[in-house]
VMD Tcl script that draws the C-alpha trace (Angstrom):
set ca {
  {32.51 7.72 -42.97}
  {31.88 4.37 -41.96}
  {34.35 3.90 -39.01}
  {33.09 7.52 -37.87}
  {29.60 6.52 -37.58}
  {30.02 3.19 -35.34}
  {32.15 5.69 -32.87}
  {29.50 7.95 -32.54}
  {26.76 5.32 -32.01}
  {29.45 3.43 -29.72}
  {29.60 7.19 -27.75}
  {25.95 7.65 -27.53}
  {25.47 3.72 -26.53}
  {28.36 4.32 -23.48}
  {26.74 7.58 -22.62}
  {22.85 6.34 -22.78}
  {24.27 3.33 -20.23}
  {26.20 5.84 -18.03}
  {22.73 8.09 -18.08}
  {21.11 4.93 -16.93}
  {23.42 4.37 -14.22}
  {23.10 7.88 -12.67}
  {19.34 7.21 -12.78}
  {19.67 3.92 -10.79}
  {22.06 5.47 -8.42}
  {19.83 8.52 -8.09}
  {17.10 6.73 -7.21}
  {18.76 4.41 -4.64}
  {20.16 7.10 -2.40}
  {16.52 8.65 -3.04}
  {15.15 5.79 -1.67}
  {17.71 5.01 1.28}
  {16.96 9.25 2.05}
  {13.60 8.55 1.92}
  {13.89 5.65 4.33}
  {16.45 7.11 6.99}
  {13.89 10.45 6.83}
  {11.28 8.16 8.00}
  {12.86 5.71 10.65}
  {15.17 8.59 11.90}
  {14.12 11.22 14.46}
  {18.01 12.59 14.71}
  {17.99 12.79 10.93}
  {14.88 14.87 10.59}
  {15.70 17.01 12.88}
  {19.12 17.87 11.51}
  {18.24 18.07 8.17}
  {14.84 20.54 8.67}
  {17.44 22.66 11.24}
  {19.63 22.79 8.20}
  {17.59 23.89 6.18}
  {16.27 26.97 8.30}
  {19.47 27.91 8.90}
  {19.99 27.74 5.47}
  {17.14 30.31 4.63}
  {18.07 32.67 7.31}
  {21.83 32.90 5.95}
  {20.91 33.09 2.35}
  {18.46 35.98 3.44}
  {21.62 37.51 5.98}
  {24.00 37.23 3.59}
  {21.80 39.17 0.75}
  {20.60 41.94 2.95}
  {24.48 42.53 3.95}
  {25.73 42.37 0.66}
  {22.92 45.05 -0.14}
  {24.05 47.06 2.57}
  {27.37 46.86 1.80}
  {27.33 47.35 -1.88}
  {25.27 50.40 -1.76}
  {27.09 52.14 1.08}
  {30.30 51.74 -0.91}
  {28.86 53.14 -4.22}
  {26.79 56.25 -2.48}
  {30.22 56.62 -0.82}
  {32.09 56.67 -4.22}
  {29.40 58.65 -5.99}
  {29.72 61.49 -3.20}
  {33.67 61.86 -3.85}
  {33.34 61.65 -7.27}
  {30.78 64.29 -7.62}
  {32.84 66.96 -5.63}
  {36.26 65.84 -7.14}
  {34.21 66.40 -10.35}
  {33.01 70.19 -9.29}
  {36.44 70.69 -8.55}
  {38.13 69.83 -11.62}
  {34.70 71.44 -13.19}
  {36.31 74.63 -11.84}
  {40.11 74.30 -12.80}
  {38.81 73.45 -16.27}
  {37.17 76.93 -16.71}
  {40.36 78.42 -15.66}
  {42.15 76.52 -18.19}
  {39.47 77.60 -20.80}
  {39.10 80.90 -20.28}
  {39.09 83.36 -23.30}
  {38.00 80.43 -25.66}
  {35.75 81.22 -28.65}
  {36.11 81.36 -32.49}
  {39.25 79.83 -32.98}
  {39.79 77.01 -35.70}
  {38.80 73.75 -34.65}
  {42.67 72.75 -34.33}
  {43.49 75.57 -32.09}
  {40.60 74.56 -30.09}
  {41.54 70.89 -29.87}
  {45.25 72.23 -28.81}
  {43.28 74.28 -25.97}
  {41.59 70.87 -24.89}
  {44.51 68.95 -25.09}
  {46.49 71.37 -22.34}
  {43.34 71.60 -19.99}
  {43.27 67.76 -20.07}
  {47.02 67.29 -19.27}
  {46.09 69.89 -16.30}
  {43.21 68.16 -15.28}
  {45.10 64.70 -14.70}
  {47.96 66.17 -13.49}
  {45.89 68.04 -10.49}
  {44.15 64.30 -9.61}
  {46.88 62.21 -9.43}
  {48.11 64.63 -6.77}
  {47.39 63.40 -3.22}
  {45.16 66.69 -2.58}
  {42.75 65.46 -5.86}
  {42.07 61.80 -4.89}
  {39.54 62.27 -3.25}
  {37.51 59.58 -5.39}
  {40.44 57.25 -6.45}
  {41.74 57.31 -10.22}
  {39.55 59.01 -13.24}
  {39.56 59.48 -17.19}
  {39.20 62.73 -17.85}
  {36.93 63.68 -21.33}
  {36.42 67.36 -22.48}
  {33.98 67.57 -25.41}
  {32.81 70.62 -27.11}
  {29.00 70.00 -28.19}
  {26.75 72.70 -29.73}
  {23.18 72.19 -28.32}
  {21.26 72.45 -31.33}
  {23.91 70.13 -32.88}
  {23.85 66.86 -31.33}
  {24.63 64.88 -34.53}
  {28.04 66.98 -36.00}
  {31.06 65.36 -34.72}
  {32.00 67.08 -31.65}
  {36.00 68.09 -31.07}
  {36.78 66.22 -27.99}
  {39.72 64.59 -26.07}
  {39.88 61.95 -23.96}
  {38.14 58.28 -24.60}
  {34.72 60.22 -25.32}
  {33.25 56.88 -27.01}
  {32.99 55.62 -24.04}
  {30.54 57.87 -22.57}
  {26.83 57.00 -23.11}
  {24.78 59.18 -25.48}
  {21.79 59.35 -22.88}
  {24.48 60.88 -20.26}
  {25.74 63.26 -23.00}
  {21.95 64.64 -23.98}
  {21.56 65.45 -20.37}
  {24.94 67.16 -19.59}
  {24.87 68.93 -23.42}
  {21.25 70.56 -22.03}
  {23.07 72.22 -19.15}
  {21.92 69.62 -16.73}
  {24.64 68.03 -14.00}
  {24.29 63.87 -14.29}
  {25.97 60.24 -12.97}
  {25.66 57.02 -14.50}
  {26.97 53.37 -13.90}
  {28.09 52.04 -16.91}
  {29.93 49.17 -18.22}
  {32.47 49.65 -21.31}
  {33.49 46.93 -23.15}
  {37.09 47.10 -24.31}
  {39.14 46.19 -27.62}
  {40.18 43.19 -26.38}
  {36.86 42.12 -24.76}
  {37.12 43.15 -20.97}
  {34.53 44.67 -19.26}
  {35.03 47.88 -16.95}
  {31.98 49.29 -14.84}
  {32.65 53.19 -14.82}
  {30.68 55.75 -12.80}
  {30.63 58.28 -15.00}
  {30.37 62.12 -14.14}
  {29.42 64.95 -16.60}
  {28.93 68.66 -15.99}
  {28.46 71.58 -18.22}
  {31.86 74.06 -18.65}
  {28.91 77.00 -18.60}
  {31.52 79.71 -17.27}
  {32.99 79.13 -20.90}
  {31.69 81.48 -23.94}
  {32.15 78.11 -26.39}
  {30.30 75.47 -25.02}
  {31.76 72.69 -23.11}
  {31.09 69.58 -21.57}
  {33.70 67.63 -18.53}
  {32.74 64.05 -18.09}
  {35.37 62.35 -15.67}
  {34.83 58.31 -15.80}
  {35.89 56.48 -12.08}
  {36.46 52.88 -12.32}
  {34.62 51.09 -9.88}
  {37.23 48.14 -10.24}
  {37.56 48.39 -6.61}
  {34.76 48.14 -4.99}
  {33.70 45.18 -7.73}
  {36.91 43.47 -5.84}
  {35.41 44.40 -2.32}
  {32.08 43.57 -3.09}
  {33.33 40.22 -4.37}
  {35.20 40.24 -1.56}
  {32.85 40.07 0.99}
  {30.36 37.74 -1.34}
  {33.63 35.49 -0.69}
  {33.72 35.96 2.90}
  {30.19 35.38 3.54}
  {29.77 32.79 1.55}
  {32.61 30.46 3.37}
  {31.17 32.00 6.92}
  {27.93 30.73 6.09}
  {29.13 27.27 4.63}
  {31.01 26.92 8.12}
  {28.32 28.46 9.80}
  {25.94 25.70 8.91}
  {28.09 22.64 9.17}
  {28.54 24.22 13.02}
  {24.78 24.49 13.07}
  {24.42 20.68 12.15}
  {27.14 19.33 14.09}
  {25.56 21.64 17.34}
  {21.77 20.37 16.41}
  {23.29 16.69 15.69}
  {24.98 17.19 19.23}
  {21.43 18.09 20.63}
  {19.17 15.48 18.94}
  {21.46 13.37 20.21}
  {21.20 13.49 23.95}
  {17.27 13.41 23.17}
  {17.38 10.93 21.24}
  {19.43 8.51 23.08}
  {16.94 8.27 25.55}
  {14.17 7.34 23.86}
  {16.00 5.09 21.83}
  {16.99 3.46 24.89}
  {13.50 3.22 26.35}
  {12.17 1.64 23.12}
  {15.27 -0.74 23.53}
  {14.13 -1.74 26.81}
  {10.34 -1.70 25.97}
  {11.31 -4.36 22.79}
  {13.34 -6.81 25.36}
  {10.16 -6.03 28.24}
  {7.52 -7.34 25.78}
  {10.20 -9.90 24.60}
  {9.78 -11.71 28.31}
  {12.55 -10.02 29.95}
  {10.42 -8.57 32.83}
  {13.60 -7.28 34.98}
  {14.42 -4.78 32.66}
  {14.36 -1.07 33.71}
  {15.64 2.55 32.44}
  {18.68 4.03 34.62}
  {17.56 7.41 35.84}
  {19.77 9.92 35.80}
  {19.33 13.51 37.39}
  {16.20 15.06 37.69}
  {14.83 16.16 34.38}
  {11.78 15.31 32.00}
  {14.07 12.29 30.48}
  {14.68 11.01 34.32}
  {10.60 11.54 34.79}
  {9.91 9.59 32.00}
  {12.11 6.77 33.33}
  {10.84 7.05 36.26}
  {7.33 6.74 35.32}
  {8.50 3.70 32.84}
  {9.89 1.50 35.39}
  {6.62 2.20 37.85}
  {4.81 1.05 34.82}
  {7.40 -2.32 34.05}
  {6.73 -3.01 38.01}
  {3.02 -2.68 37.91}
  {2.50 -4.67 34.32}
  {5.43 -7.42 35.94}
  {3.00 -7.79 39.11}
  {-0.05 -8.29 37.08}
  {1.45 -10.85 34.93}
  {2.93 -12.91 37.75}
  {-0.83 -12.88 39.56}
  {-1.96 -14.11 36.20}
  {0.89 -16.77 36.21}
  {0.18 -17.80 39.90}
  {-3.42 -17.80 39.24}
  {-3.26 -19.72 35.87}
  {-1.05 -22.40 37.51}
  {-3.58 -22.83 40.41}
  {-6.06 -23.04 37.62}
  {-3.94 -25.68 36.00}
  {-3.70 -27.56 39.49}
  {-7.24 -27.31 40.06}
  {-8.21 -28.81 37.08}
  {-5.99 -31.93 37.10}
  {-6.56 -32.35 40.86}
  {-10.28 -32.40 40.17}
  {-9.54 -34.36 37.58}
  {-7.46 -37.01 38.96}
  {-9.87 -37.01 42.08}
  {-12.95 -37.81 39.91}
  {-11.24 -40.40 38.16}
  {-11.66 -42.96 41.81}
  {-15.35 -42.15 42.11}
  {-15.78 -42.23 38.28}
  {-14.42 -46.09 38.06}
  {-16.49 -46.93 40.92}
  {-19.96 -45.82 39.13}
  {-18.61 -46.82 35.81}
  {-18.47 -50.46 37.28}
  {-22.36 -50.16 39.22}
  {-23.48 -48.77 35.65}
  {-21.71 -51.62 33.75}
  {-23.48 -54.46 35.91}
  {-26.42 -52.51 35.20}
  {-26.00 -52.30 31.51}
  {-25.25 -56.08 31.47}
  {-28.60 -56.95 33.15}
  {-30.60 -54.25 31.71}
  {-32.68 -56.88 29.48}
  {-34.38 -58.05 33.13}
  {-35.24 -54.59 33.76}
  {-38.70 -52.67 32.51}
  {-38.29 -50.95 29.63}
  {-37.95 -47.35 31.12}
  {-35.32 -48.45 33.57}
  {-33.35 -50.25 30.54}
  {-33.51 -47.04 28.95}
  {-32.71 -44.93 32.02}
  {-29.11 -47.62 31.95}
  {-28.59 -46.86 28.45}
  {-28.43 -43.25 29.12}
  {-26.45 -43.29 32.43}
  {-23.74 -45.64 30.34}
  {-23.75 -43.15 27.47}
  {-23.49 -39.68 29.75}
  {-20.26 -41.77 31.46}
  {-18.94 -42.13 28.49}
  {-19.17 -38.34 27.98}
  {-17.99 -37.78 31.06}
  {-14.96 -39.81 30.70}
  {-14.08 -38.18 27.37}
  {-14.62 -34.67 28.99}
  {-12.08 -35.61 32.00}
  {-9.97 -36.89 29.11}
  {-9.67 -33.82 27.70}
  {-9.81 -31.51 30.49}
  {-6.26 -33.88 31.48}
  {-5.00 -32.70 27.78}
  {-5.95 -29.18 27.98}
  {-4.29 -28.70 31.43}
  {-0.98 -30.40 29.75}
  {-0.85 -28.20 27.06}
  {-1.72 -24.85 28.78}
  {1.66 -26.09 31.19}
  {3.60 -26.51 28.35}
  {4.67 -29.78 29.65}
  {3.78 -31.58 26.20}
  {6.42 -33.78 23.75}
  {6.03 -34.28 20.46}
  {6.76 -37.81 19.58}
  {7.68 -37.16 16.33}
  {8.61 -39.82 13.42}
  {8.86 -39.26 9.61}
  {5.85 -41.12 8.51}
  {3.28 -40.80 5.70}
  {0.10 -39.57 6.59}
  {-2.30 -41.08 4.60}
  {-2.79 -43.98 7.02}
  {-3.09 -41.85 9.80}
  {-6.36 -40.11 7.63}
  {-7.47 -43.87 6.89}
  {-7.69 -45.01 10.40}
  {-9.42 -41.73 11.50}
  {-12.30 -42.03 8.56}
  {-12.74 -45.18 10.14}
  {-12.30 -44.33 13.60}
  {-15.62 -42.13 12.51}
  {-17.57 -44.16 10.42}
  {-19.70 -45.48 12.86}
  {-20.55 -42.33 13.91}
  {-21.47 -41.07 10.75}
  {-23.61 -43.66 9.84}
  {-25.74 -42.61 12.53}
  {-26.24 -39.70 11.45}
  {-26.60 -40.34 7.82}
  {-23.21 -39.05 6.45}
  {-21.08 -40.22 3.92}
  {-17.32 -39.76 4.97}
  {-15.42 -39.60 1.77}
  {-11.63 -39.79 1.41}
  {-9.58 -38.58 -1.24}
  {-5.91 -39.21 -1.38}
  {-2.80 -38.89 -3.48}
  {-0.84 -41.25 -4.87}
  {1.69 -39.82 -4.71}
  {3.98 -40.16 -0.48}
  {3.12 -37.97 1.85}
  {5.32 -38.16 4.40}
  {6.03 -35.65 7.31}
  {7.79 -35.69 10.64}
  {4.57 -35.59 12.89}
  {3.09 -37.14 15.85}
  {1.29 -39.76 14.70}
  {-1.38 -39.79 17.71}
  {-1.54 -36.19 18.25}
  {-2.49 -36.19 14.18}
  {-5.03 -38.84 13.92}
  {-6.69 -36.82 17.33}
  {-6.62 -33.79 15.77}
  {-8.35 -35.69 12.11}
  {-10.55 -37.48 14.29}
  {-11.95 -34.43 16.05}
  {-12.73 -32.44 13.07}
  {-14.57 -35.38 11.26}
  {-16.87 -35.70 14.89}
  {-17.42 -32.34 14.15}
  {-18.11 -31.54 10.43}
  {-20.28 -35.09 10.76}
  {-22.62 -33.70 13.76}
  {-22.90 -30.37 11.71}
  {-23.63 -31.77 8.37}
  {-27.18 -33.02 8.67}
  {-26.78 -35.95 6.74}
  {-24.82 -34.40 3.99}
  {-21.40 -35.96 3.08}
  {-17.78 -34.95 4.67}
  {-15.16 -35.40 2.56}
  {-11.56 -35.77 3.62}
  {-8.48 -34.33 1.05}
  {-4.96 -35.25 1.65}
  {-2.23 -33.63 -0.46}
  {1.01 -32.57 -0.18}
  {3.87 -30.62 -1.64}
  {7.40 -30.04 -1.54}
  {7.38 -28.13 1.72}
  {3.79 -29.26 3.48}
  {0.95 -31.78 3.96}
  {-2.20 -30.45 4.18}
  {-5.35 -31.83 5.02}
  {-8.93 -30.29 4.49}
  {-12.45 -31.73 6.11}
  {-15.34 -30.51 3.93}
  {-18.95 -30.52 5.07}
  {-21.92 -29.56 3.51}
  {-23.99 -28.52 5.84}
  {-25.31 -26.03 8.42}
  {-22.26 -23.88 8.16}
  {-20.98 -20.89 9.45}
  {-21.57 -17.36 9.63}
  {-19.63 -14.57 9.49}
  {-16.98 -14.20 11.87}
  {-17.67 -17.81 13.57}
  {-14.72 -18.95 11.43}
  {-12.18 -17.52 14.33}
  {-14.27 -18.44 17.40}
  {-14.98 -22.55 16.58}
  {-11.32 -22.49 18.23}
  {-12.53 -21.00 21.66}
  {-12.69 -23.32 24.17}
  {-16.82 -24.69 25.17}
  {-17.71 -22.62 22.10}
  {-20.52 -23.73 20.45}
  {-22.17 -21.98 17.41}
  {-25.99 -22.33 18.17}
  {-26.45 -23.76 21.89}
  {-29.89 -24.41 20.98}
  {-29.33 -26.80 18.12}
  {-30.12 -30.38 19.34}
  {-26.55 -32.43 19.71}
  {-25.58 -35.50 18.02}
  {-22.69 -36.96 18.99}
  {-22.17 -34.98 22.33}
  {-18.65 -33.64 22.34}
  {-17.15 -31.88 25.30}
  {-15.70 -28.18 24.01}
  {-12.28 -29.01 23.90}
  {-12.23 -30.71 20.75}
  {-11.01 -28.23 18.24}
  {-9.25 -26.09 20.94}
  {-7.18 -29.70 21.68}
  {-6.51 -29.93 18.21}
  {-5.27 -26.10 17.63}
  {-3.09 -26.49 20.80}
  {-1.59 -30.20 18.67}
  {-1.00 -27.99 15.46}
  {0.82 -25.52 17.51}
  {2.99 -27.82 18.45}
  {3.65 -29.28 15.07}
  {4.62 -26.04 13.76}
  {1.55 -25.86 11.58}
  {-1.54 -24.14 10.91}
  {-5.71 -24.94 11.89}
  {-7.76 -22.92 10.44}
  {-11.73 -22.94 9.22}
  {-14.07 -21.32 6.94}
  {-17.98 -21.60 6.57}
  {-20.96 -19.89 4.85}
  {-24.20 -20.22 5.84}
  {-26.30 -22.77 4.47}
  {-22.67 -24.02 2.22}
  {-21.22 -25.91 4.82}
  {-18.07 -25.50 6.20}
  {-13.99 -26.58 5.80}
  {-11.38 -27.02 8.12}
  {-7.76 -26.77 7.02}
  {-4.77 -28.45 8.26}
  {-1.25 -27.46 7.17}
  {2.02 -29.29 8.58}
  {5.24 -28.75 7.78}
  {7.25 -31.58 6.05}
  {9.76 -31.35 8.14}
  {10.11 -29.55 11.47}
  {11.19 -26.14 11.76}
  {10.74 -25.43 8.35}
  {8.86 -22.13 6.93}
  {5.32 -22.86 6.15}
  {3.30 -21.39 3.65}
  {-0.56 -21.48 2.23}
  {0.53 -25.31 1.64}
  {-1.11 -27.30 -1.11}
  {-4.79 -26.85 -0.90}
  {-6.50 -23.62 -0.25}
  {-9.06 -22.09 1.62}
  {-11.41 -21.33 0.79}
  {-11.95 -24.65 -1.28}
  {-12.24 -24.38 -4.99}
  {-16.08 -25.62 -4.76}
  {-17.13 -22.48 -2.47}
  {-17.15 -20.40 -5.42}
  {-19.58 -20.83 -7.70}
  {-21.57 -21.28 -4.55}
  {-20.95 -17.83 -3.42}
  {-20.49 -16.02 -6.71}
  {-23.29 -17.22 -8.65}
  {-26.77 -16.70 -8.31}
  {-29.23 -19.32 -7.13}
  {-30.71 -19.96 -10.29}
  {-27.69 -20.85 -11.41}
  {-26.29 -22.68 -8.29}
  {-29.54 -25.36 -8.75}
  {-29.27 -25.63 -13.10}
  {-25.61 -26.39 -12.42}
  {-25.40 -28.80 -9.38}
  {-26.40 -32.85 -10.08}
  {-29.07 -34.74 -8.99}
  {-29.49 -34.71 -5.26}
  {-29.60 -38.54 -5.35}
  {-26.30 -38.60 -6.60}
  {-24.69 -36.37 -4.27}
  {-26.72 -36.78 -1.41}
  {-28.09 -40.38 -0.97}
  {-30.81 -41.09 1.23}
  {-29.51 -43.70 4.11}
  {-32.19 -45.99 3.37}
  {-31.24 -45.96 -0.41}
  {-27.62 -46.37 0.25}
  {-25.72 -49.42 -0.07}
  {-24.38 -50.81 3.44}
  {-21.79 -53.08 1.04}
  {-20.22 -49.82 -0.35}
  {-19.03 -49.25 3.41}
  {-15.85 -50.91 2.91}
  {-14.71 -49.31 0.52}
  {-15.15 -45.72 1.23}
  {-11.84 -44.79 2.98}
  {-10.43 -46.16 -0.92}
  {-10.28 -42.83 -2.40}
  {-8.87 -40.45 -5.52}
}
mol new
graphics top color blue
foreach p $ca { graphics top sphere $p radius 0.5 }
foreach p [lrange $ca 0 end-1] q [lrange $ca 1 end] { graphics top cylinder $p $q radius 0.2 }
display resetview
């Protein structure tokens, strides 16, 4: 019992395993249907034409078979209804003079009309509906249940067909007589009243409709195969079809890809003069036009270029020649009258801007001409983030600002350019310090297997909504009327986007109004590797209670303002040293 039970749980293990493997593979060629129905045109096509056709055969091949079936049955039901008025007639011949004899006598009587019967239809005159069985059956009306003298296979006439004939009435019926060793014969079977006879009599003749069974499954056969070829001629036609469309339009989309790819030479070959040659027609008047326009914008971005380092380069003579007048000036402005002195300090300071703005309008112009190199070495970028805090600091204490710096012990080296890094750090602490209003800026370093990113955190005017992807555009400012600090140029952050670029990493910002803002950058430990979210993320961690709770809350859980937001005056000008030391 034992050994029989682990083989039936070892069956129904292997068969649950080979269910689940029929599911899997069910559902992948599901799935890669599903896909080719969606990315192929061909395929839809061929399929949904395959499918009609389908329909319209299944419906062709049914009506035929109808038609077919019944012509051959109202064809074998006329024969055998005149070959069965015939023998109907020989029969009474046969029978004549019958009445009151014993029921032996009578079944002798029976016995000779039958063997007359089947001798006149085999003959060739009496075949008229192919081969019969012959029954003769004598039936008293008003007796239906006595057991009738009859010869011939008289079981295998129905008892409805016999109530109708045994009332004098003429009837046909398809029937189906199962046989002593199980087979199954369809009869039409034919049964008139003997009423010429004094005893009465009843003739039932059974036809086997063995073959028209064999021609109806004959031409089931027949259409059945002529529709299966029928449709695979259908879908290799339509597949033909789809095909010459198709082909096309999969070339056009071809050519469109390596068009928008920066191959501007590439056209469509016409061919002939129908709607596929109009549409490449009208394609390559379109490449043309769109390859015109972009070379004017070419030619007139590179004259753009030129004009801006020309104008550059020329103002740099006249520049150094007023720099030097406002320098002596500057030197000797003690001997001047106060409003003159100040009049020098200004003149010294808007140089300074301009100088800086020339600077970066020089930068700009480089990068826009792609004619920039990254210098890069694999260094760690903490001291790059220390020199820039401090690069800053003088700034900030202008202003107010604390500039904090947090950094991990942990390396955090990169392949970078080590100027083109500390520009793009310095920039964005200029910036979050003249938008923080006296608020600190904190600097984060951190890195991770695959990245170094840097964040500069400010908390103070912000941004608002949708600001966060224009602070990038070049002489974008986001409120022109807000007095300026520190008096950048425009370029700053656009500089600094154009330097990520080229490191293969990421700038990007976010800002709420009123909770200050963060700018994120994300380089690549080594380059031309994929870059992800990178180590810190954006927003930063502390933007959410900000944003998620309510004020109330906001105020009962932040810590004293003098704690987080020192007054200058309160602040401790020894504790300068050792801010870029962070954790």
């Amino acid at each position: 019992m034992k050994p029989l039970a682990g083989r039936l749980s070892s069956a129904v293990r292997a068969t649950g395993r080979l269910v689940r493997r029929l599911v899997v593979f069910a559902r992948r060629r599901a799935v890669a249907c599903n896909e080719l129905w969606r990315h192929s045109l061909q395929f839809r096509v061929t399929i949904s034409t395959l499918a009609l056709s389908f329909a319209v055969v299944f419906v062709l091949g049914m009506v035929l078979q109808n038609q077919i079936t019944e012509r051959l049955l109202d064809t074998k039901r006329k024969a055998a209804i005149e070959q069965t008025q015939s023998l109907a007639d020989t029969a009474a011949r046969e029978l004549v003079g019958v009445g009151g004899e014993s029921p032996d006598a009578l079944h002798t009587r029976l016995e000779n009309a039958l063997k007359k019967l089947s001798s006149v239809g085999s003959s060739p005159s009496g075949a008229g509906a192919g081969t019969f069985e012959p029954v003769l059956a004598s039936v008293e009306p008003g007796q239906p249940n006595a057991d009738p003298i009859h010869v011939g296979p008289f079981s295998s006439v129905p008892v409805q067909l016999r109530e109708f004939v045994e009332n004098n009435a003429f009837s046909r019926l398809e029937h189906t007589v199962v046989g002593e060793d199980g087979s199954r014969t369809t009869y039409l079977i034919v049964g008139t009243p003997l009423n010429t006879v004094a005893t009465p009599m009843q003739l039932y003749l059974l036809f086997p409709l063995t073959g028209e069974q064999n021609t109806v499954s004959t031409v089931q056969n027949t259409l059945l195969v002529g529709g299966l070829v029928l449709l695979l001629l259908l879908a290799g036609i339509t597949n033909l079809v789809v095909r010459q469309v198709v082909r096309p339009v999969r070339q056009a989309a071809a050519a469109a890809e390596q068009f928008a790819g920066g191959d501007l030479d590439q056209r469509l070959a016409v061919v002939g003069e129908d709607d596929v040659a109009k549409l490449s027609v009208s394609y390559n008047r379109m490449a043309a036009s769109i390859q015109h326009q972009i070379r004017q914008l070419e030619e007139f971005g590179g004259l753009q270029r030129r004009f801006t380092s020309d104008v550059s380069h020329e103002l740099r003579t006249p520049l150094t020649t007023v720099r030097m007048a406002a320098d002596v000036l500057h030197a000797s402005r003690e001997q001047f009258p106060a409003g003159l002195a100040r009049s020098t300090e200004l003149l010294v300071d808007e140089l300074d801007r301009f100088e800086a703005l020339l600077g970066d309008l020089l930068e700009i112009s480089r990068l826009d001409a792609g004619v920039e190199e990254l210098a890069a070495e694999y260094i760690d970028v903490r001291p790059i983030a220390t020199r820039a805090v401090e690069q800053v600091r003088v700034l900030a204490a202008g202003t107010g600002s604390e500039v904090r710096l947090v950094l991990p012990d942990e390396d955090a080296a990169a392949e970078v350019d080590a100027r083109r890094v500390e520009r793009i750090l310095r920039n964005l602490l200029a910036n979050a310090v003249d938008h923080s209003e006296g608020k600190p800026v904190v600097l984060t370093v951190a890195a991770d297997e695959t990245a170094v990113a840097v964040t500069v955190r400010d908390y103070g005017v912000g941004l608002r909504m949708g600001e966060s992807d224009l602070v990038f555009n070049r002489f974008w400012r986001a409120d022109p009327s807000r007095n300026r600090r520190t008096g950048g140029t425009g370029l700053g952050l656009a500089i600094s986007q154009e330097d990520a670029r080229l490191h293969g990493g990421l700038l990007d910002a976010w800002g709420e109004t009123g909770h200050g803002a963060c700018f994120r950058l994300v380089l690549p430990r080594q380059q031309g590797m994929p870059l992800d979210d990178g180590p810190l993320a954006l927003p930063p961690a502390d933007a959410v209670s900000e944003i998620t709770l309510s004020p109330s809350s906001v105020l009962e859980l932040q810590p004293e303002p003098e704690v987080i937001l020192p007054e200058p005056e309160q602040a401790n000008p020894g504790n300068a040293d050792r801010e870029g030391v962070g954790r």
